[in-house]
C-alpha positions in Angstrom: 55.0 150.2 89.9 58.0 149.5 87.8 60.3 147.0 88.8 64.1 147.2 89.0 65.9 145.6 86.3 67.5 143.0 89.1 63.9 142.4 90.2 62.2 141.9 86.8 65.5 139.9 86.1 65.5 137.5 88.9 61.5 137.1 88.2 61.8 136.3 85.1 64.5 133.9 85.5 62.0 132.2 88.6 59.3 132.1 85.9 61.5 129.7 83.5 62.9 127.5 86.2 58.9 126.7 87.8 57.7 126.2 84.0 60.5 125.2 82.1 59.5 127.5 79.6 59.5 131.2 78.8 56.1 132.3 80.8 54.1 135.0 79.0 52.5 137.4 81.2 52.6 141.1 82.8 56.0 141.3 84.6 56.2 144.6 85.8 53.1 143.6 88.1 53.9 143.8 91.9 56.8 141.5 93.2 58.2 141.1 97.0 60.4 139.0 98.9 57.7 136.7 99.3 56.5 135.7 96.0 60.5 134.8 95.1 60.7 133.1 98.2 57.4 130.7 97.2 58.6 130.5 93.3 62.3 129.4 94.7 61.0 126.4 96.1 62.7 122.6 95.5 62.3 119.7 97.5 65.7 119.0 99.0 67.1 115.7 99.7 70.3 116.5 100.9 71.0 118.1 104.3 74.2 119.4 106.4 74.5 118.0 110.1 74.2 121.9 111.2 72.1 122.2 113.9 69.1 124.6 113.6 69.4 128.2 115.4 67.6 128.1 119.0 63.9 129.1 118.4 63.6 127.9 114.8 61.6 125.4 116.0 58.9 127.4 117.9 58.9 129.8 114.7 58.3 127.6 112.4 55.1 126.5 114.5 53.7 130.3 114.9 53.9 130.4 111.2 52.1 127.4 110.8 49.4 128.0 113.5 49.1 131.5 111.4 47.2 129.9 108.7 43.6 129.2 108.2 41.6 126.5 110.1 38.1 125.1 109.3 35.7 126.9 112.2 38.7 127.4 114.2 38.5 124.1 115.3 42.5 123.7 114.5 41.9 119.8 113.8 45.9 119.4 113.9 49.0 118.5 115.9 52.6 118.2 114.9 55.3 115.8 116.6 59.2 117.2 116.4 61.5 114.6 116.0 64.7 114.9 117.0 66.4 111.6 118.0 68.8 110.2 115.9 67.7 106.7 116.4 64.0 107.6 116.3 64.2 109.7 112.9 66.6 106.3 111.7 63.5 104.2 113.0 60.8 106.5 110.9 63.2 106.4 107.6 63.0 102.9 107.8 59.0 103.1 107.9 59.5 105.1 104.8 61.0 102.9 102.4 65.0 103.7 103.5 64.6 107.8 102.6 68.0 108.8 104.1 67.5 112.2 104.3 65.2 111.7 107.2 68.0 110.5 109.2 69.9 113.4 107.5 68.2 116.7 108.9 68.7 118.0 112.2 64.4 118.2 112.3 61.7 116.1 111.2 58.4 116.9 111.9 55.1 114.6 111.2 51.8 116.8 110.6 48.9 114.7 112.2 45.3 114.8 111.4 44.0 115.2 115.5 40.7 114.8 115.7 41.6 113.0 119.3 41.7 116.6 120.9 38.0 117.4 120.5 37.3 114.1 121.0 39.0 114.5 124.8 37.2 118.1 125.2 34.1 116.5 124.6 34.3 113.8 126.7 35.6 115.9 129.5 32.7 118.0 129.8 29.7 115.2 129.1 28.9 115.9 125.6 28.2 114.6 122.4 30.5 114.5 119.4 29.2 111.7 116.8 30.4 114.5 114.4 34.0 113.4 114.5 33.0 110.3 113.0 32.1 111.1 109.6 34.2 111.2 106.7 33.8 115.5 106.4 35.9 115.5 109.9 38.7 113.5 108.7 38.8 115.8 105.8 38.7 118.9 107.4 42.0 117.8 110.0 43.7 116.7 106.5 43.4 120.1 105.3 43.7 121.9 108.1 47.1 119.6 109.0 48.2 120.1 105.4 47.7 124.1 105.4 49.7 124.8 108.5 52.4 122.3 106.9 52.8 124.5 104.3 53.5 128.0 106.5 56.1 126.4 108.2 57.5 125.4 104.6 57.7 128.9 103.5 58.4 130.1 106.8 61.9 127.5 106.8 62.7 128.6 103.0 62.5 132.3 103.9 65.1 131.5 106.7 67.1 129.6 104.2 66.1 126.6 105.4 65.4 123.4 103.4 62.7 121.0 103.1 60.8 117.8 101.7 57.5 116.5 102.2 57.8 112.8 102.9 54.2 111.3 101.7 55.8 107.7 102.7 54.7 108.0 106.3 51.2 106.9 104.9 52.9 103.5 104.1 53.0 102.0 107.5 50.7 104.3 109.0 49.7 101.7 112.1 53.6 101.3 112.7 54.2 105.4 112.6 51.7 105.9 115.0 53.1 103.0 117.5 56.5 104.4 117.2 55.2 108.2 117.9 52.5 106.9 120.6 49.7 108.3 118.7 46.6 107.6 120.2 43.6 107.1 118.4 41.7 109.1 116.1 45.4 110.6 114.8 46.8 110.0 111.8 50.2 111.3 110.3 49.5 112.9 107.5 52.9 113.3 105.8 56.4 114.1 107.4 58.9 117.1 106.7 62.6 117.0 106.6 63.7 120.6 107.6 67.7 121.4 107.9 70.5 123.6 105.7 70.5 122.2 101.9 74.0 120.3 101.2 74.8 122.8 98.2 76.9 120.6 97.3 73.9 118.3 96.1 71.9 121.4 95.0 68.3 120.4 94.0 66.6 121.5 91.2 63.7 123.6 90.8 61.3 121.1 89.0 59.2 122.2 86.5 55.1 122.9 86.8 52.4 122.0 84.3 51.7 125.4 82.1 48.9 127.9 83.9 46.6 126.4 80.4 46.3 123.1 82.5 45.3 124.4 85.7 43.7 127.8 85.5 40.1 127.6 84.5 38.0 130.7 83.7 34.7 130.4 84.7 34.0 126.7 84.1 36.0 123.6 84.2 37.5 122.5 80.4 39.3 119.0 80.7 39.5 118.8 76.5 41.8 122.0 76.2 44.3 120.7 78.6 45.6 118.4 76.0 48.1 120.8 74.2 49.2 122.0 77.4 50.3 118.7 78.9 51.8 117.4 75.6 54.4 120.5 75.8 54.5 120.0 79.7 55.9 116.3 78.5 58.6 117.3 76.7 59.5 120.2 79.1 59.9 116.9 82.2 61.3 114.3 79.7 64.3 117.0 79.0 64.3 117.6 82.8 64.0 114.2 84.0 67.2 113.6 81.6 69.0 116.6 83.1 68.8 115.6 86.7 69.7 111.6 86.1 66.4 111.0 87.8 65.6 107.2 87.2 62.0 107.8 85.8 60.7 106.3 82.7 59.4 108.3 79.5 57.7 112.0 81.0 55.1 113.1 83.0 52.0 111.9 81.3 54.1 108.4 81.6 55.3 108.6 85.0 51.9 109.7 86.4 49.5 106.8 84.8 52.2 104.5 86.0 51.6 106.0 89.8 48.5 105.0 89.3 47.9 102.2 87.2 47.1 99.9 90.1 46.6 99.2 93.6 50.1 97.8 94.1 51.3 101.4 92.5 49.9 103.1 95.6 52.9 101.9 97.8 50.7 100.1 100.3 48.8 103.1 100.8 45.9 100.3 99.0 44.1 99.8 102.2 44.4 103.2 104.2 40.4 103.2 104.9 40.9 100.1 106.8 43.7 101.2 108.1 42.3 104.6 109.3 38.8 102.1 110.7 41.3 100.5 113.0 43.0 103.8 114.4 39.7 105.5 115.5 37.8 106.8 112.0 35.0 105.8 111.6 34.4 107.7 108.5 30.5 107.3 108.0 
């Protein structure tokens, strides 16, 4: 199939933005709606007060309980947030992020292992394998794959949205504010509402396909030439956007983890997650 020159034009043009680069590879392959859709995404942090169409909501959750779940055991749950003064009350738990209190939805993907527990229990049976370490996993992922559908389900409705990792900071706090009981765990939140254009994000650059594709076997030594070009590709963009972050990405990232203090109190989440119901043997 030969694609139009508007297609192969606004592919291309996708293709720079997500690298930062010219990207070298077989454009006239197959395109649709849905791969510009997935290479248009930008975290937005900027958000009109417009209210969301009636049913957005509930579509956004078929999309999300459309994608794949370990044995069908669909080890997740999501909490809507609506409330002005809660959504005010979780920004706060998040280090002051105002565009939680910004969008007219916020939804927190949980890790619910509390379900199966309940299940279990109800009908007299054993389930000591909800306290290992593999089950916490698995609810992780299976919380963090259905996150993701709605994601692309919001941007293809020209929506907006931002993962919000910060609701791991106070974990015990988020979970008495959202009456989690135990053995749930929010995961991460997500801002969802109509991007303020006015404040138009960015799409922000990934690391070239030579540091993440492997062929075959795993090569860590190759990587090297890939992520020094990758540097000066985020320094430039770091630059471009006035985003207060020091040096580039090789910089940026051994600084996020250079110490425990660097993980934003996120130091002593296996104790935390001991006291909300995980055992995690």
């Amino acid at each position: 199939m030969t694609l139009s020159t508007d297609t192969l034009t606004k592919k291309t043009d996708l293709l720079h933005e997500r690298y930062g680069t010219a990207f070298d590879f077989e454009l006239n392959a197959a395109w649709n709606s849905s791969l510009t859709t997935l290479l248009s995404h930008r975290s937005v942090r900027a958000y009109l007060s417009q209210p969301l169409p009636s049913g957005t909501l509930e579509t956004l959750i078929a999309s999300a309980q459309s994608a794949a779940t370990s044995s069908n055991l669909q080890t997740w749950s999501v909490i809507a947030v609506e409330d002005q003064k809660r959504k005010e009350r979780l920004s706060q738990l998040a280090n002051g992020q105002a565009h939680i209190q910004q969008c007219p939805l916020f939804l927190v993907w949980l890790a619910d292992l509390a379900r199966l527990r309940y299940l279990t229990e109800q009908r007299g049976l054993p389930h000591e394998g909800l306290n290992y370490l593999e089950m916490f996993l698995m609810a992780a992922i299976d919380a963090s794959l259905a996150a993701q559908n709605a994601v692309i389900a919001a941007e293809s409705l020209g929506l907006g949205t931002v993962y919000i990792g910060a609701m791991r900071n106070r974990p015990e706090e988020v979970a008495a504010e959202l009456g989690l009981p135990k053995h749930v765990f929010a995961v991460f939140g997500l801002c969802v509402g109509y991007p303020n254009l006015e404040k138009k994000a960015a799409i922000k650059p990934r690391l070239p396909q030579e540091a993440v594709l492997h062929r075959e076997t795993y090569n860590l030594e190759t990587q090297a030439t890939a992520i020094n070009h990758y540097d000066e590709i985020m320094a430039a963009f770091y630059a471009q956007q006035q985003m207060n972050v020091d040096g580039n990405w090789s910089q940026h990232s051994s600084d996020r983890i250079a110490s425990a203090q660097a993980l934003r109190n996120r130091a002593q989440l296996r104790e935390i997650l001991n006291r909300l119901g995980f055992e995690l043997r």
